[in-house]
C-alpha positions as CSV (number, residue, x, y, z in Angstrom):
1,X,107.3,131.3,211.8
2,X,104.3,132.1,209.1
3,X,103.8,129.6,206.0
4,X,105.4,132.0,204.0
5,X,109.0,132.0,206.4
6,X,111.2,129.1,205.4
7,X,113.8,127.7,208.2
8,X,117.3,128.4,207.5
9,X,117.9,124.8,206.3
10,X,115.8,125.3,203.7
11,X,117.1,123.8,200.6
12,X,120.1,123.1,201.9
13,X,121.4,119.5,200.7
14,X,123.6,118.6,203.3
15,X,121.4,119.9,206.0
16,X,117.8,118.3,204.7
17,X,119.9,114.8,203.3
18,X,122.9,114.4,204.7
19,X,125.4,111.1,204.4
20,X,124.2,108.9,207.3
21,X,126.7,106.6,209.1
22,X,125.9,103.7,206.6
23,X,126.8,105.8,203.8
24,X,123.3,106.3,202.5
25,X,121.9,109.4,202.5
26,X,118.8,110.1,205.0
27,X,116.3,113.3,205.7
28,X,116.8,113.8,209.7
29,X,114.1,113.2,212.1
30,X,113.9,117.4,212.9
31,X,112.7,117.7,209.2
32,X,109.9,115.1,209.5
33,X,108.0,117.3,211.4
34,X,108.6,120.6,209.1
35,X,105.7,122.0,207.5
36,X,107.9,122.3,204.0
37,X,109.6,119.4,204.2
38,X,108.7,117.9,200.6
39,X,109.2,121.3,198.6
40,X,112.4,121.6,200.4
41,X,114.3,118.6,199.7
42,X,112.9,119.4,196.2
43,X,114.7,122.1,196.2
44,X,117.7,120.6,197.5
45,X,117.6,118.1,194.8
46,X,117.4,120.3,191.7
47,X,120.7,122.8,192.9
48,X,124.6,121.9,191.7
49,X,125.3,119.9,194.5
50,X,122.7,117.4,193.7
51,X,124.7,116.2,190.7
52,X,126.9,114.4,193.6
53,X,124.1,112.7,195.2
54,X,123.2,111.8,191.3
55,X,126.9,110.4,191.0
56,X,126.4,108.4,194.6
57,X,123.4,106.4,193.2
58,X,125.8,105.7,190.1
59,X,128.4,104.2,191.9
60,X,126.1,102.1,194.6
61,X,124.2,100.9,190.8
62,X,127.7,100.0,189.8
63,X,128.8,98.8,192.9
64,X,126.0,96.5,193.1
65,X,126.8,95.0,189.7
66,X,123.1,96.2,188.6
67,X,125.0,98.7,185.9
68,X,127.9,97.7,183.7
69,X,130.9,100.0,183.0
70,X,129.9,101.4,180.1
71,X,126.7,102.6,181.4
72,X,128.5,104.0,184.7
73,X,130.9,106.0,182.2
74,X,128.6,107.3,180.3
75,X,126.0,108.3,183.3
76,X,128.9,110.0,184.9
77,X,130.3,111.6,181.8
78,X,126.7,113.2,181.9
79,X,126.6,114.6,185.5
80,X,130.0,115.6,184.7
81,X,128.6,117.4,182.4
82,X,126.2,118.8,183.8
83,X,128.2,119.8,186.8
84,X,130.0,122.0,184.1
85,X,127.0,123.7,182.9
86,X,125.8,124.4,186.3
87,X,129.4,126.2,186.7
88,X,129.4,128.0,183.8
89,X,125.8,129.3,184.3
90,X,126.8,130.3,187.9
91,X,130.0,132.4,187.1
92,X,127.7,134.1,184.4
93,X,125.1,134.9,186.2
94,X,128.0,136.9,189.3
């Protein structure tokens, strides 16, 4: 595979950070040694199913008493949000 190939995984969130058996997400050990690692998860991070792993950090903040209710509502009133938009812009662009 050239530099300018990308793996099959590429970009794919629940193949380059997948829920580990702690219930924290984790980057396996195969993508360590992948030459695109970085831009990849990057990737992964800014498509629609990142909002979820956004929502996951809100509910461990909340969990963890370092966010209040009102800051957990309106945080996930946001991504909610956002998940809508991301929807929207989808179906329009079929």
């Amino acid at each position: 595979m050239t530099r300018d190939e990308r793996p099959y995984c590429y970009g794919k969130l629940e193949c380059v950070f997948p829920m580990g058996p702690d219930d924290l997400r984790e980057t396996p050990e195969s993508c360590m040694v992948c030459y695109c690692k970085t831009e990849c998860l990057r990737t992964a991070m800014q498509s629609a199913d990142a909002v979820q792993v956004r929502e996951e950090k809100v509910d461990r903040a909340y969990a963890s008493g370092m966010m209040g209710f009102l800051e957990r509502w309106a945080r996930k009133k946001s991504l909610h949000q956002k998940r809508l938009a991301d929807q929207e812009n989808e179906a329009g662009s079929d």
